[in-house]
C-alpha positions as CSV (number, residue, x, y, z in Angstrom):
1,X,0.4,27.6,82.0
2,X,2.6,24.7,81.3
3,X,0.0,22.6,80.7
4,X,-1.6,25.1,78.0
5,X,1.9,25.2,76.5
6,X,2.2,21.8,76.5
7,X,-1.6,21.6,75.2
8,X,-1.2,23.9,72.1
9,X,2.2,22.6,71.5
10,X,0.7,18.7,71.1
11,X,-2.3,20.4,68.9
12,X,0.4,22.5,66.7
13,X,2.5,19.1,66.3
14,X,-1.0,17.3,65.3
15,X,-1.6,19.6,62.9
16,X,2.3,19.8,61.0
17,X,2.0,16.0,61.1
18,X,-1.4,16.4,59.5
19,X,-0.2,18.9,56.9
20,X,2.9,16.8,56.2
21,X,1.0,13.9,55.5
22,X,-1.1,16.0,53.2
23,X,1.7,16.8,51.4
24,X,3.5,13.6,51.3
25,X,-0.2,12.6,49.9
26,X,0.0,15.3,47.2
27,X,3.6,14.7,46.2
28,X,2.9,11.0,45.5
29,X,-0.3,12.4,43.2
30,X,2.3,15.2,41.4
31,X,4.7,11.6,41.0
32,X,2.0,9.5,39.5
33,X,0.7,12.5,37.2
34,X,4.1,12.7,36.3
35,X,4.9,8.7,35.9
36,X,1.2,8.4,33.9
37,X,2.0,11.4,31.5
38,X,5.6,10.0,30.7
39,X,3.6,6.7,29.9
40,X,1.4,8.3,27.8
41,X,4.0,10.6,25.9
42,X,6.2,7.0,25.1
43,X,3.1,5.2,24.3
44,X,2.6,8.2,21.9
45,X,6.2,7.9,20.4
46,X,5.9,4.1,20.6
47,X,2.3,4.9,17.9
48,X,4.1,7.4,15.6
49,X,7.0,5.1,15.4
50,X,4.2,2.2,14.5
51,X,2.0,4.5,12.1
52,X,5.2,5.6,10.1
53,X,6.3,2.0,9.9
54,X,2.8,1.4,8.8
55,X,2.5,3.9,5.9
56,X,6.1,2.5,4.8
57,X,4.6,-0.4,4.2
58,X,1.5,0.3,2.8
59,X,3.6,2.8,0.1
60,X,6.0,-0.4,-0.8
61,X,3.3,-2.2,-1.4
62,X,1.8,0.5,-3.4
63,X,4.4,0.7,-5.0
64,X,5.2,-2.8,-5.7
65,X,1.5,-3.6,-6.7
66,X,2.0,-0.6,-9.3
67,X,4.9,-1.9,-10.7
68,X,3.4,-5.4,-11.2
69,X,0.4,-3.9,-13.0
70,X,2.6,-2.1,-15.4
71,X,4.3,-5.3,-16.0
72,X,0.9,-6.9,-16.6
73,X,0.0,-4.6,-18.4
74,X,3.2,-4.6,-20.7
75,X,2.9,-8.7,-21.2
76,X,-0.5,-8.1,-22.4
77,X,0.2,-5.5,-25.2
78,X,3.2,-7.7,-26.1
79,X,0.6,-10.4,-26.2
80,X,-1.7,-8.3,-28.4
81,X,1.1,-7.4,-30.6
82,X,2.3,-10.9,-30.9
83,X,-1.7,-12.0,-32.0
84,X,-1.3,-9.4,-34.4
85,X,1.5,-10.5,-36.1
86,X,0.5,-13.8,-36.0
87,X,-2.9,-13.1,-38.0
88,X,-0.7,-10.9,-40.3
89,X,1.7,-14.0,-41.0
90,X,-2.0,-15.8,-41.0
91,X,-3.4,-13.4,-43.9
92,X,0.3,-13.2,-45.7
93,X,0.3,-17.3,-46.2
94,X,-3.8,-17.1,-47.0
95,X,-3.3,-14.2,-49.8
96,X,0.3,-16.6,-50.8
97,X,-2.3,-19.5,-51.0
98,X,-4.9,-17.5,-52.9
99,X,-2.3,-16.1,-55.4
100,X,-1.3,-19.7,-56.4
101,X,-5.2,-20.5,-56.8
102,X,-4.8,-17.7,-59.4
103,X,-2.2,-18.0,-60.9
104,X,-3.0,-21.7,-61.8
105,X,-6.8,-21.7,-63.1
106,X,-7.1,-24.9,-63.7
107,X,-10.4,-25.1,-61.1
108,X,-13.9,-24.5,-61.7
109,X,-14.8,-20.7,-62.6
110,X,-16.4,-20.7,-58.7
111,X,-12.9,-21.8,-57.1
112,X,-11.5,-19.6,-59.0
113,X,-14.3,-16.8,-57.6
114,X,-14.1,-17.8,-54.5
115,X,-10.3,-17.5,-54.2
116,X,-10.4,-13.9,-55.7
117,X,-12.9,-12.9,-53.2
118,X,-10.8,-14.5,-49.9
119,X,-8.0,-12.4,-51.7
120,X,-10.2,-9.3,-51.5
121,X,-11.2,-9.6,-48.4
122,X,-8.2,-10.1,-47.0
123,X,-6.3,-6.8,-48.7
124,X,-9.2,-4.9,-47.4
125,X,-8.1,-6.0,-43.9
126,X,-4.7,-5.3,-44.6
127,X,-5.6,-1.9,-45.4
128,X,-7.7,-1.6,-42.3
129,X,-4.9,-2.5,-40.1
130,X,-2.3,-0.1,-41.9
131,X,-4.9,2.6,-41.7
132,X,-5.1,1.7,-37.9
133,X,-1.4,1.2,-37.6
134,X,-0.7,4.5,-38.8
135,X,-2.9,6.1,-36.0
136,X,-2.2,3.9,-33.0
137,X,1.6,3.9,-32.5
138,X,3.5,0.4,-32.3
139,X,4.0,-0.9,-29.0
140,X,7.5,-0.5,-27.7
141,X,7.9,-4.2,-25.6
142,X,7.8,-2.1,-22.2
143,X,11.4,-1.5,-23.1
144,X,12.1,-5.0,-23.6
């Protein structure tokens, strides 16, 4: 009998060192699962942190890409105006020119023709211009 106690005692050691090593085993799994997930939730932190950095910059830019186009955009109407005035000045020292031609008639019938039409045509683009002016609003210079 001491030998069968002995016998089932060795057998019910074997098997609690068997089920503790199971469980050591499955403990180190739970430990991993854990360490992986925590990995995995900072690498997910780590991303959001990355993506909102990302659509900061890509809304400064945006933005800054926006703000240079309205600038652009304001040069070129000042340019525009500018050419307008300039051809205005143009068709002001043309009809000034022109007026001399008729007020001294001392050229050919044809000069003298030829002067009065260049005058005509130019008031009718004057007039075209107000009539246009008087529609489209002047540009402000962007504030300038």
């Amino acid at each position: 009998m001491n030998r069968r106690n002995e016998a089932a005692f060795e057998e019910e050691l074997v098997r609690l060192e068997e089920e503790a090593a199971h469980e050591a085993e499955r403990e180190a799994e739970e430990k991993k699962l854990e360490e992986e997930k925590r990995v995995v939730k900072k690498r997910e932190e780590e991303w959001l942190i990355e993506e909102s950095i990302t659509k900061a910059k890509a809304n400064a830019l945006k933005k800054m890409a926006e703000e240079e186009s309205a600038r652009y955009r304001c040069r070129a109407e000042a340019l525009q105006e500018l050419q307008e005035h300039q051809d205005c000045a143009a068709r002001a020292a043309s009809c000034h020119t022109s007026d001399q031609v008729l007020q001294e008639p001392s050229g050919s019938k044809s000069q003298v023709y030829k002067s009065a039409s260049m005058v005509h045509n130019t008031l009718e683009v004057e007039v075209r211009v107000l009539k246009r002016k008087q529609v489209v609003p002047q540009v402000n210079w962007c504030g300038s």
